[in-house]
Structure formats: structure tokens, C-alpha cells
N, C-alpha and C positions, 0 to 999 in steps of 0.2 A: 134620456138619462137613466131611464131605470133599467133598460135593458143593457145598459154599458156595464151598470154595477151587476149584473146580473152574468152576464159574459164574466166579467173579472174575477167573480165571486169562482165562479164553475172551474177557470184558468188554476186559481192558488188551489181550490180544492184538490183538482188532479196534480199541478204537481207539489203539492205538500202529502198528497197518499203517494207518488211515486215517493218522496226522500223518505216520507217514516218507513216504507215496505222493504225490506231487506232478505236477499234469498244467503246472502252470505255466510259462512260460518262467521262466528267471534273469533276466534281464533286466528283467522282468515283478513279477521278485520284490525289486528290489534299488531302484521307481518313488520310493520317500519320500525316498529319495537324491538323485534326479535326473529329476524330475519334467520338464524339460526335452525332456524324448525323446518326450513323449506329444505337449507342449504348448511351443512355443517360443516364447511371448510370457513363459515364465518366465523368461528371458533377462534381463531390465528388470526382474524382480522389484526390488525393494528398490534399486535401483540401483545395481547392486554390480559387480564384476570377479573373476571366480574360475574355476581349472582346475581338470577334474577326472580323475580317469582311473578305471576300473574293470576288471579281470579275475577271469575264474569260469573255473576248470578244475575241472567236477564230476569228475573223472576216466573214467573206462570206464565204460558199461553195454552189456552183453551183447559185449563188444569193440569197442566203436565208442566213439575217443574226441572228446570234446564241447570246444568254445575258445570264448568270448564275451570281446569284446573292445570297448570303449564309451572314448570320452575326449570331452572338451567342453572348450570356451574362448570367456569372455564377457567383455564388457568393455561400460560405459557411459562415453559423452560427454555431459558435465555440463556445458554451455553450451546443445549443442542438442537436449538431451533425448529419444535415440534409443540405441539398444545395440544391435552388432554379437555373433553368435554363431555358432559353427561348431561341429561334430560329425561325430565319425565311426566307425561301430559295424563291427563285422566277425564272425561265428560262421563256425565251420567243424564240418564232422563227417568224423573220418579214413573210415571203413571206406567209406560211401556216397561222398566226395568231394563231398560237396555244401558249397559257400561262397558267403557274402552277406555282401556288401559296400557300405557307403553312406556317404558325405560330404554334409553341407548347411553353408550358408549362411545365416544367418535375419539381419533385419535387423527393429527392435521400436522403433518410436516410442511414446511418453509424450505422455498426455492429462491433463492435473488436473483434475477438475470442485469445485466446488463442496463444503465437509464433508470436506476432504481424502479425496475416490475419485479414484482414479487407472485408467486405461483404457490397456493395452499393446494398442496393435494388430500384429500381424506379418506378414509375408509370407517364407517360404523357398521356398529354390532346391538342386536337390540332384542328384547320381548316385549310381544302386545300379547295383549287377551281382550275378548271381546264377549258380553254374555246377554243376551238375551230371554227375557224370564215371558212366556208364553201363559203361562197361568194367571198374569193379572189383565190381562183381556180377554173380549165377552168374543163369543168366535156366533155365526149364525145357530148353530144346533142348541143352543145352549139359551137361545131366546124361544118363549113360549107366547105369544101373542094373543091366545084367546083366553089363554089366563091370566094374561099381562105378568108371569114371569119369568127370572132371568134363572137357569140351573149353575151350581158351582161347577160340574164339570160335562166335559167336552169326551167325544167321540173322536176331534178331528188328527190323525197321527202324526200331524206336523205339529203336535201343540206339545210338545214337549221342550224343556228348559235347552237353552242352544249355551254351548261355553266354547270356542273356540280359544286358541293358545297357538301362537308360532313364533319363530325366530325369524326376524328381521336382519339382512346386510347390507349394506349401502355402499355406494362409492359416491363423492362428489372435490367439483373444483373451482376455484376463484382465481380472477388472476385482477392485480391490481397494481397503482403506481401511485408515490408521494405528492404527483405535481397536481396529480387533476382532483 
């Protein structure tokens, strides 16, 4: 009996550490919501108008605290059969300094075929920026061990502040029907 509970016990252990462990983004995880972010011909889905916003503050892990930050806004024109959409996501991580940042544009025309299918084609347009701050981590030269200190700075020439900035295009398409 006791080796049964014992067996059982080791069984939930592993898989309750497989469900709490998640290599997944939040954002990643939050897609049934707002499919939009994969695919921006969702945009024109159903021919709708609607905002959205989303935030996820997982809290700390290992002191390093996490922000995802996502908001959307679409709107369809019901004469000329096209929907305008715009988004703009943002995550930061305190300890490392690392932030990503991105705005787009989508713009989603309306096809009707035949048997009520309907065909969004899209095209977006967008900027990210991404910045990596290398000064608030401890790099090895920078650690002194027999004096047990840590120096403020570094020798290593990869430790300088990283910003990258570019412009994003996209194309994407949906194709869907009233019955199913």
C-alpha cells in the first residue's frame, strides 16, 4: 500500500511539473483570443468593428520582471468592402533591459465567390524596434573573485547598448464560408 501511494504521489508530481512548466510565449498563449496577430486578414473576418486590448504581467521569474502589452482596433467599410486595422504589441524584461516594440497598419479587402466563400486578401505595413541595454548585466571580466568583487564596467566590445529599428511588410489571406 505504501509503495502504491508512493508510485501515485511521483505520477501527479511529474505531471503537475509538466502542466505548471510552460516554454510558451503569453502571447502565444492568449492566440484563440486574437488570432489577428498571427494572421491579419482576421481583420475582415465576419465584417465586424472591434477593440481590443490585452495585458499579462506573469510577475517575476528568477528576479526578472516580464510586461506583454498587445491592443488592436478594426473597423470595416460596408460599401466598399475592405477593413482597416492597426496594432500595437510591446514586452519588456526589467533585469536584462530588453524591449520590443511594434505598430502595423493592415489594410484587408473582401472577395465573395460563389456558395457564399468569401476571400480577405491583406497587406500590412509596420515598425518594431527592439533595444537591448547591455550595462545592467555582470559580463565575466567584470567579476573579481579573490576579492569577492563585482566592477561597474566592462572591457567586453559586445557590451554596448543594442537598439535596433526596421520596417515591417506583410502579406496575408483567409478564405472562409457562412455554412461551416
Amino acid at each position: 500500500m505504501r509503495k502504491q501511494l508512493k508510485i501515485i504521489a511521483i505520477v501527479c508530481m511529474f505531471f503537475g511539473g509538466i502542466n505548471s512548466s510552460s516554454g510558451q510565449d503569453l502571447i502565444i498563449e492568449s492566440l484563440n483570443n486574437m488570432p489577428n496577430f498571427v494572421n491579419p486578414s482576421f481583420y475582415g473576418f465576419k465584417n465586424s468593428t472591434k477593440i481590443g486590448i490585452m495585458n499579462r504581467f506573469p510577475g517575476k521569474l528568477f528576479t526578472n520582471s516580464l510586461e506583454y502589452r498587445y491592443a488592436f482596433a478594426h473597423t470595416y467599410f460596408e460599401g466598399q468592402h475592405f477593413s482597416i486595422g492597426a496594432d500595437f504589441y510591446n514586452s519588456q524584461m526589467g533585469v536584462s533591459g530588453y524591449t520590443n516594440t511594434a505598430a502595423s497598419l493592415s489594410y484587408v479587402y473582401e472577395l465573395e465567390f460563389y456558395n457564399e466563400w468569401f476571400l480577405y486578401a491583406g497587406i500590412t505595413g509596420g515598425f518594431s524596434s527592439s533595444t537591448y541595454k547591455f550595462d545592467k548585466l555582470i559580463f565575466q571580466d567584470q567579476i573579481d573573485l579573490m576579492s569577492n568583487t563585482i566592477y561597474l564596467a566592462t572591457i567586453d566590445p559586445l557590451a554596448t547598448n543594442s537598439n535596433v529599428k526596421y520596417f515591417d511588410v506583410g502579406a496575408s489571406i483567409m478564405a472562409h464560408n457562412n455554412r461551416n
